[in-house]
C-alpha positions as CSV (number, residue, x, y, z in Angstrom):
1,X,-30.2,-46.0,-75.4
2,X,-27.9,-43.1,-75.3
3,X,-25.3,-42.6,-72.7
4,X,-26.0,-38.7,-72.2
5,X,-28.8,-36.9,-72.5
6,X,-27.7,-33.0,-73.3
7,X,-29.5,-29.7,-72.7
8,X,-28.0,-26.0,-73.0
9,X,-26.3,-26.5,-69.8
10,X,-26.1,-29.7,-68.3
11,X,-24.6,-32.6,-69.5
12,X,-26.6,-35.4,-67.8
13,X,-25.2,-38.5,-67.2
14,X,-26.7,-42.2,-67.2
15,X,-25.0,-44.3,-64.5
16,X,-23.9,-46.6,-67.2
17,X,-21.6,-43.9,-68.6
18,X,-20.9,-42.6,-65.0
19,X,-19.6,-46.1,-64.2
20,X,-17.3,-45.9,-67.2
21,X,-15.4,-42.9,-66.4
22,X,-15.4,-44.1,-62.8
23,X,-13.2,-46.9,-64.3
24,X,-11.1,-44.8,-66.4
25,X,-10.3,-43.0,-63.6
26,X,-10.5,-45.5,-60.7
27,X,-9.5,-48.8,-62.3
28,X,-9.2,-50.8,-58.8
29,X,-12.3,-49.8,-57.5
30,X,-15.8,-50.3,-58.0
31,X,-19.1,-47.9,-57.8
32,X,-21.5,-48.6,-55.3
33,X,-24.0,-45.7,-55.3
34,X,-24.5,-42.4,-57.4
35,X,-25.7,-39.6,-56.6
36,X,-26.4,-36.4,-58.2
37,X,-25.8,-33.4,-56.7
38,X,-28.1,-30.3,-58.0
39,X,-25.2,-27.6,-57.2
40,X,-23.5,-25.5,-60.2
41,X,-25.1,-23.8,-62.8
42,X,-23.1,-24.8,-66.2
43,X,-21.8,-28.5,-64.8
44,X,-23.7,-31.6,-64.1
45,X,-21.9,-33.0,-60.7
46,X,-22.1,-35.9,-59.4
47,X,-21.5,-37.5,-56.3
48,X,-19.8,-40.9,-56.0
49,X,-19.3,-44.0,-53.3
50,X,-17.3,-46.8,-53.9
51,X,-17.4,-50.1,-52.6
52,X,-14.3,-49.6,-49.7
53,X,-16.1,-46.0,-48.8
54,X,-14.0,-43.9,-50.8
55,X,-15.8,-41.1,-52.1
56,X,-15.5,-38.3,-55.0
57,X,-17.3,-35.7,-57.3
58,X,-17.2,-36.2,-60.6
59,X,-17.8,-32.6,-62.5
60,X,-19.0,-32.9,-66.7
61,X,-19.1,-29.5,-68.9
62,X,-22.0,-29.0,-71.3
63,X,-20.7,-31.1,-74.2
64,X,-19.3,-27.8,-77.3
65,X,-19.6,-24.4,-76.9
66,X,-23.2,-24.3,-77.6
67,X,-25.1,-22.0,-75.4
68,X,-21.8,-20.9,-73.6
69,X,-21.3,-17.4,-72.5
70,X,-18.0,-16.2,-73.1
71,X,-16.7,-16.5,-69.3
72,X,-17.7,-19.7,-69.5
73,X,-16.0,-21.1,-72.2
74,X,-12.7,-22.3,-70.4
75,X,-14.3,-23.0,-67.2
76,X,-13.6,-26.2,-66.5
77,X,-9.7,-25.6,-67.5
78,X,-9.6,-22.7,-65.1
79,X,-11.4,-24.5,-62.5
80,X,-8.8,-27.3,-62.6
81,X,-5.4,-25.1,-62.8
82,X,-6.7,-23.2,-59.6
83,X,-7.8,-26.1,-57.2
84,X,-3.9,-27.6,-58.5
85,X,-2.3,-24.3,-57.8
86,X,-4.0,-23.7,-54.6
87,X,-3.1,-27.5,-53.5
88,X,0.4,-26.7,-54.7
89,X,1.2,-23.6,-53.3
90,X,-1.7,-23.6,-50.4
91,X,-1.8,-26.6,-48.9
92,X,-3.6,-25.2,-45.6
93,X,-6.6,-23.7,-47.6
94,X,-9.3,-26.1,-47.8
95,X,-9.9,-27.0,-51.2
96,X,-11.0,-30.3,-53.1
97,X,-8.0,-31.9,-54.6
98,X,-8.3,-32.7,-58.6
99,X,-7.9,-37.0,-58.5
100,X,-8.4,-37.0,-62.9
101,X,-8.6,-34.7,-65.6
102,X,-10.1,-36.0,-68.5
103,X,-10.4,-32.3,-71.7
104,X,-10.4,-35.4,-74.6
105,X,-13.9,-35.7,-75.0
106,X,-13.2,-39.4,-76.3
107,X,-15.2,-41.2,-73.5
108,X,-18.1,-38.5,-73.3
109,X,-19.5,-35.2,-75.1
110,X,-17.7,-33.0,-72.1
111,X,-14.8,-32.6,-70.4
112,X,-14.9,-34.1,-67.1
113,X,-12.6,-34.6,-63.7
114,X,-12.8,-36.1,-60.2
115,X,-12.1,-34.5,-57.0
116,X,-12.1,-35.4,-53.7
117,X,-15.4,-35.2,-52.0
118,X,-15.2,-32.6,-49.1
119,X,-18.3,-32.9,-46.6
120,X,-20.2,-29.4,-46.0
121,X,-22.8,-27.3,-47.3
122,X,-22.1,-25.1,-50.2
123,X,-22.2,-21.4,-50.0
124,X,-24.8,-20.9,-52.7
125,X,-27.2,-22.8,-51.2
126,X,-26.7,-21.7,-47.3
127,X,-26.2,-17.9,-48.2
128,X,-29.6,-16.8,-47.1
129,X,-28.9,-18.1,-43.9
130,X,-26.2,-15.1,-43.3
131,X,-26.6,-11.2,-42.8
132,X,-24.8,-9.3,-45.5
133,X,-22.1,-8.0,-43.0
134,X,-21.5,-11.6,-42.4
135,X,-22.1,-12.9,-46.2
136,X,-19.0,-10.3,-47.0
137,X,-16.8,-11.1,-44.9
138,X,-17.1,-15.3,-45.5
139,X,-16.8,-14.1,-49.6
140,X,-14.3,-12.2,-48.4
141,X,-12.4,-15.1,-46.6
142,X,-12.7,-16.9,-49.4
């Protein structure tokens, strides 16, 4: 059985292969439920408890460059230096923290990381719930 199943744009998972980059990147702990999470539009994201409670989000690109459109193509590099930079120099802004960085593709077709799991709703998905004044000024704020 394969460990991912591929399309254009996601780079689904099986919880066998999930588990393994969990212990790459979590050596001391053990996975007690996945979950994924249907956010993002290029990333397959998943959603991970361990045993003691601890929680995170593991993140996986589309496995080459096939299908990518050209803003997309150093995404997940981009993605990473920014949450860093903004825990580095902006501690007070509320951002998940980046726990691993894996760009090897050696373990799996993509490159992947874990972040910390922050509890809310995501903008995307609650944005017709807001005027457009007040959908400005929150993309604004952020």
């Amino acid at each position: 059985m394969a460990d991912i199943t591929e399309s254009v744009s996601k780079n689904k998972l099986t919880d066998e292969k999930i588990r393994e980059l969990a212990f790459l990147a979590f050596p001391d702990k053990a996975v007690s439920e996945i979950a994924e999470l249907n956010a993002g539009m290029c990333n397959a994201l998943y959603r991970l408890t361990f045993t003691d409670g601890f929680r995170t989000v593991l993140k996986v690109s589309s496995p080459g460059m096939h299908g990518k459109a050209s803003n997309e193509r150093w995404l997940m590099e981009s993605e990473t230096a920014a949450m860093r930079l903004i825990a580095e120099r902006a501690p007070l802004v509320k951002a998940p923290k980046v726990l691993f960085y894996d760009d090897s593709m050696t373990h799996c077709s993509g490159k992947y990381f874990f972040m910390e799991y922050v509890d809310g709703d995501l903008m995307m998905e609650r944005r017709k719930d807001f005027t457009e004044d007040e959908a400005k000024k929150l993309y604004s704020e952020m």
